[in-house]
Each structure stands twice: as structure tokens, then as C-alpha cells.
C-alpha positions in Angstrom: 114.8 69.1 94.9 113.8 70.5 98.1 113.6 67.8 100.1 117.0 67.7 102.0 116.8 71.7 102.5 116.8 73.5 105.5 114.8 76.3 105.8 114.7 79.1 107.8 111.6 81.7 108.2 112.6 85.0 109.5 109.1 86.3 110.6 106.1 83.8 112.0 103.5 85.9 111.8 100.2 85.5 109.8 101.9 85.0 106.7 105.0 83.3 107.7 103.0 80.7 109.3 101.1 79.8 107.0 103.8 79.2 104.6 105.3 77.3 107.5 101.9 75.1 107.6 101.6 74.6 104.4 104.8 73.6 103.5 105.2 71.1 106.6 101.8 69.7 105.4 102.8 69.3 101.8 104.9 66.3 103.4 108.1 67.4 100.9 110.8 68.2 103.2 112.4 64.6 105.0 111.6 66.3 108.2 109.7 69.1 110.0 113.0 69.6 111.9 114.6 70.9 108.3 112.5 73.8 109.4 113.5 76.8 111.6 111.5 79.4 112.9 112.6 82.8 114.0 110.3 85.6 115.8 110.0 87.4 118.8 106.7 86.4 119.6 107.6 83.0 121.4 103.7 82.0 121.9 103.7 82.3 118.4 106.4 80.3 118.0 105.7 77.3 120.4 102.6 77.0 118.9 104.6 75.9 115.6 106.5 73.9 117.3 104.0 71.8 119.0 101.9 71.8 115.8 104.9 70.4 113.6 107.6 69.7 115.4 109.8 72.3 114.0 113.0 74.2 115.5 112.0 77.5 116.8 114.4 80.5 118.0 114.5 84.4 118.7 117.4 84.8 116.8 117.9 85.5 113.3 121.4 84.3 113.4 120.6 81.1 114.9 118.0 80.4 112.0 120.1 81.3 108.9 123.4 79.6 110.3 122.8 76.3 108.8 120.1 77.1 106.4 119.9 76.6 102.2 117.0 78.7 102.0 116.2 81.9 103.9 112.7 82.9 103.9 112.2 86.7 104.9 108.7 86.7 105.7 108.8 90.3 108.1 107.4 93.7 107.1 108.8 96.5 104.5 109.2 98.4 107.5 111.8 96.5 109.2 113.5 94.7 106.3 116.3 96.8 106.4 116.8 96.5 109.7 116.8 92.6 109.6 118.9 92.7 107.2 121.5 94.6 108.4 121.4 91.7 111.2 122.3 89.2 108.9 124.3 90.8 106.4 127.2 89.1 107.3 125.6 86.1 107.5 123.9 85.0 104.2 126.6 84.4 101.4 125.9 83.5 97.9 125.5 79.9 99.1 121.7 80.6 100.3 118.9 81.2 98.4 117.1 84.2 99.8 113.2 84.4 99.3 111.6 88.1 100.4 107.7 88.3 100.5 108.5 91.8 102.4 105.8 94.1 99.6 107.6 96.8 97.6 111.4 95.9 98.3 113.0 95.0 95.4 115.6 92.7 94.9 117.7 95.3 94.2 117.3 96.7 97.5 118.1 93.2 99.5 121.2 92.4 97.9 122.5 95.8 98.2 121.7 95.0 102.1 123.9 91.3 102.0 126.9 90.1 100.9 127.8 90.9 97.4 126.5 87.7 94.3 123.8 87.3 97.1 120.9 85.0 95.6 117.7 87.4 95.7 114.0 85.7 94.8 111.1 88.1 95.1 107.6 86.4 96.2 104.2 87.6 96.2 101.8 85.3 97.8 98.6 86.2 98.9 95.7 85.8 102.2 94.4 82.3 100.7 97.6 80.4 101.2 95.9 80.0 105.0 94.0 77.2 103.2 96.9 75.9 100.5 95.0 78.3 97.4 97.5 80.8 97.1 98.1 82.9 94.4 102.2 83.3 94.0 104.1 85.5 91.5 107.7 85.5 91.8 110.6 87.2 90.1 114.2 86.4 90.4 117.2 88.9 91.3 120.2 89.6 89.5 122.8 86.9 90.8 119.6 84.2 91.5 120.0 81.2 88.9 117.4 78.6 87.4 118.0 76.7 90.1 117.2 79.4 92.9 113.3 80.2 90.9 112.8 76.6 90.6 113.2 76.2 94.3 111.2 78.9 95.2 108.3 78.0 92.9 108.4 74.5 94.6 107.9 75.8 97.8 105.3 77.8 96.9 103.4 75.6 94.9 103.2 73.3 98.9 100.4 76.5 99.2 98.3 77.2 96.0 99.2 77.8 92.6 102.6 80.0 91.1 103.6 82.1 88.5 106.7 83.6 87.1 106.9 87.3 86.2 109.3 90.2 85.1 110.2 92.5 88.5 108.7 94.9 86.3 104.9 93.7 87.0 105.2 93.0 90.5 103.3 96.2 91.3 100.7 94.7 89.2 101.0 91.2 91.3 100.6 93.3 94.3 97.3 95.3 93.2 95.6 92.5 91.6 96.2 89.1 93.5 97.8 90.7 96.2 95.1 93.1 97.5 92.4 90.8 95.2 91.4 88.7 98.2 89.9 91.8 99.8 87.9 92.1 96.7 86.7 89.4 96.5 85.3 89.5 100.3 83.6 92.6 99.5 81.9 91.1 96.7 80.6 88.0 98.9 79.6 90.2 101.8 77.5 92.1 99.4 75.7 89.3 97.5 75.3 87.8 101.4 73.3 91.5 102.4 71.9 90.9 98.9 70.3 87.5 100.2 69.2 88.4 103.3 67.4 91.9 101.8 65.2 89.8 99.6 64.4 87.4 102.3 66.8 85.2 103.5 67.9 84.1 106.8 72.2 85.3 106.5 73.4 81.7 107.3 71.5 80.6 104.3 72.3 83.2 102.5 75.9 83.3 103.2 76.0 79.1 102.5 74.4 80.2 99.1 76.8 83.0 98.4 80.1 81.5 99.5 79.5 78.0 97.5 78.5 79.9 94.7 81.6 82.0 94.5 83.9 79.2 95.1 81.8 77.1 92.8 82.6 79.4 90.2 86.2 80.0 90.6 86.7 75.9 89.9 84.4 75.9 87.1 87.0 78.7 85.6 89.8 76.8 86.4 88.9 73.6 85.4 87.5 74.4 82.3 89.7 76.1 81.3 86.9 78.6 79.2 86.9 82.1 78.9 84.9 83.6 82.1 82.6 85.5 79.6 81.8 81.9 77.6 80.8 80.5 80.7 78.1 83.8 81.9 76.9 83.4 78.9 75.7 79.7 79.4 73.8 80.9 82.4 72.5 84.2 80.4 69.5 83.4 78.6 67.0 85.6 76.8 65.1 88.0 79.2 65.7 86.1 81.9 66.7 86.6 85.3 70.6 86.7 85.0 70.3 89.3 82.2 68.2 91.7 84.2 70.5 91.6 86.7 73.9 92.1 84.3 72.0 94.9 82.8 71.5 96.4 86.0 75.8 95.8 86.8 76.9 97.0 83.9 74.7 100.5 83.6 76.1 101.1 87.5 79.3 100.5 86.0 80.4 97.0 87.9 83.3 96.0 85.3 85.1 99.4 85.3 85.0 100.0 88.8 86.3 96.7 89.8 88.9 97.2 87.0 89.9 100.9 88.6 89.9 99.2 92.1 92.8 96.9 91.0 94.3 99.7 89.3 94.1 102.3 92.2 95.9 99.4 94.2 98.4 99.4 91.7 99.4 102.8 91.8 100.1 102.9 95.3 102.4 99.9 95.2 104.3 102.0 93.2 104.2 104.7 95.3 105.1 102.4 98.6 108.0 100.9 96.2 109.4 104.7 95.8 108.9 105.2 99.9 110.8 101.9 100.1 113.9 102.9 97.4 114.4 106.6 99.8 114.6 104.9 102.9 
């Protein structure tokens, strides 16, 4: 489906490429040169190119004039200035893919051409290492085809999901901001290890195996996360004493009000997004 497309990324940075990486390791497109690359930061940029062997530019123009796929990996902050740039220049032919946080589709193709094709994506910090975590939504003129295409693409850097517009403030506060989480939990059970008497590079290959040990038991198992504490919980052992200890501080509810506090502002960034 995607392998004669030619795609181009408006934005390189950390995000940009490491979808860039990703998908050029993925091995699905005929050729790294169905890639284009478009930043101002031409270190950035040559450093793609000798990587992978893909086209590079500083001009947006130059990127989206022969590409099937436009990949608008920049900031909220200067979406609507990038687009303005090309609004002349992406038709209903392209597929247009936004990872910018907290634009809407709504807002992009009020920005193009009008029947422009409009895909929302939220990936997240882990597709560095091909383990994203991608929600997308599709816009109002985007068909089958356009979603398909973008989950394929996504899918060359972790795992994808389809979801209503509606819940992408959810996405956001949950897988989006989740990674930070997460490295807040393993920096705490490292300091853990190393206050009862471990050296911090054992106690940080104990920790990080452990967590990532765990995520794969989830996900290959397929069992309830609960199920699974529950085969390591055994009667006034260890593991209990320590749950107990969690859940009278209140770990569950305050990880669950993190999430939610990321949520809300999403929403309110969305709203700063919709007046500019």
C-alpha cells in the first residue's frame, strides 16, 4: 500500500526523525529516496541524509511538490504559519498527517485547500526505539484509504490505534504525556534500590528489566494486569507489604489524577489553539 509513496516530513526534529528512522528501517517504502525531508536545521538534516540516503531540503515547497503523503511533524505554535506556506500547495490529492498536539483537523483544513485530506496522529517518546504508542483520528474529507495509510506508517514505529477526535485529549494525557510517567516511576524504584543497599548500576539494571519485563508479560498474555499482581502476591509476603504500603499512600489514585490533570490541560491548550 505504501510502498511506491513519497513522503514528505515537514519538521526533522526529535520527533520527525524518528519517524523518519523508523520508517526507512521498516524496509516498506522501494526506496529511502521516496522520502523528503524539510527543516531549517541543515545539520539535522544531513545527518538523515547520510544515515539513509534520503532527499533533504529547507523548503516546504520543495518537499510537498511531488509528495502523496505530507507529514507535518512541527510545533502547535507554528502550524499555522506552515501552513499558510503551503496552502496553495496541498490539494485533495495528498494525504495530510499532523502530529502538531492540540490542532484539530478542523483547524488544518480550514488552513488548505478546500476537500483537503486531514489525519490527526498522536505518537509518543518511545517511537525513538520502534514501541510507540499511536492514536489517530481521521478528518472530515479523509477516506478509508487515507487512515489505513496512516496506521501503516505508524505501525513501521510501535503499535496504533484508531479513536473518535473526541478522545484525543485523552490520547494526549495518557500515552502522550505517559512516557514521563513511567520515567518517574523507574527513577524512583532505582533511588528505592540504591536506599536499601544497592550499587545504582545494579539497581537501575534491576529496575529497568523489571519494568520492561512487565510491560511484555501484559502484552503477551494478554491477562488482566491485576490477574497477573496477584500471581506474584502471596499471603503475608513481601509483595503484599509493599501494595499495602502503595495503596494506603494512595499510589492508584494519584497516578490516575496525574493522567487526568494532563488531560485537562490538553483541552485547555486545544482551546488556546481554536483562538489563535
Amino acid at each position: 500500500m505504501i510502498q511506491e509513496k513519497k513522503i514528505a516530513f515537514i519538521g526533522a526534529g526529535y520527533m520527525g526523525s524518528a519517524l523518519i528512522r523508523g520508517l526507512a528501517a521498516a524496509g516498506v517504502l522501494s526506496s529511502p529516496q521516496n522520502i523528503t525531508a524539510s527543516d531549517l536545521d541543515g545539520e539535522a538534516l544531513n545527518i538523515l541524509k547520510d544515515d539513509l540516503d534520503i532527499k533533504i531540503t529547507d523548503s516546504n515547497s520543495t518537499a510537498v511538490a511531488t509528495a502523496d503523503v505530507v507529514m507535518l511533524c512541527v510545533k502547535p505554535q507554528i502550524i499555522d504559519k506552515v501552513l499558510h506556506s503551503l496552502q496553495n500547495r496541498i490539494g485533495d490529492r495528498k494525504t495530510v498527517i499532523s502530529i502538531a498536539a492540540g490542532v484539530s483537523t478542523h483547524q488544518i483544513e480550514t488552513r488548505l485547500s478546500p476537500g483537503s485530506r486531514v489525519i490527526r496522529a498522536m505518537p509518543n517518546m518511545p517511537a525513538l526505539e520502534g514501541e510507540s504508542a499511536t492514536a489517530i483520528c481521521a478528518g472530515k474529507h479523509a477516506t478509508t484509504d487515507d487512515t489505513n495509510l496512516a496506521r501503516a506508517l505508524f505501525n513501521c514505529v510501535g503499535e496504533t490505534v484508531i479513536v473518535d477526535e473526541s478522545q484525543m485529549d485523552a490520547v494526549t494525557g495518557l500515552s502522550g504525556s505517559g512516557p514521563a510517567f513511567v520515567f518517574l516511576f523507574l527513577e524512583a524504584m532505582i533511588d528505592a534500590g540504591v536506599r536499601v543497599g544497592l550499587a545504582r548500576n545494579v539497581a537501575r539494571t534491576l529496575a529497568q528489566q523489571t519494568l520492561l519485563g512487565s510491560a511484555k508479560l501484559v502484552k503477551s498474555t494478554g491477562e488482566n494486569p491485576s490477574a497477573l499482581k496477584d500471581r506474584i502476591t502471596s499471603p503475608g509476603g513481601t509483595t503484599i507489604a509493599g501494595l499495602a504500603l502503595l495503596e494506603e499512600r494512595g499510589f492508584k489514585g494519584t497516578v490516575i489524577r496525574g493522567v487526568e490533570a494532563a488531560v485537562a490541560r490538553s483541552k485547555e491548550l486545544g482551546q488556546d489553539n481554536n483562538k489563535g
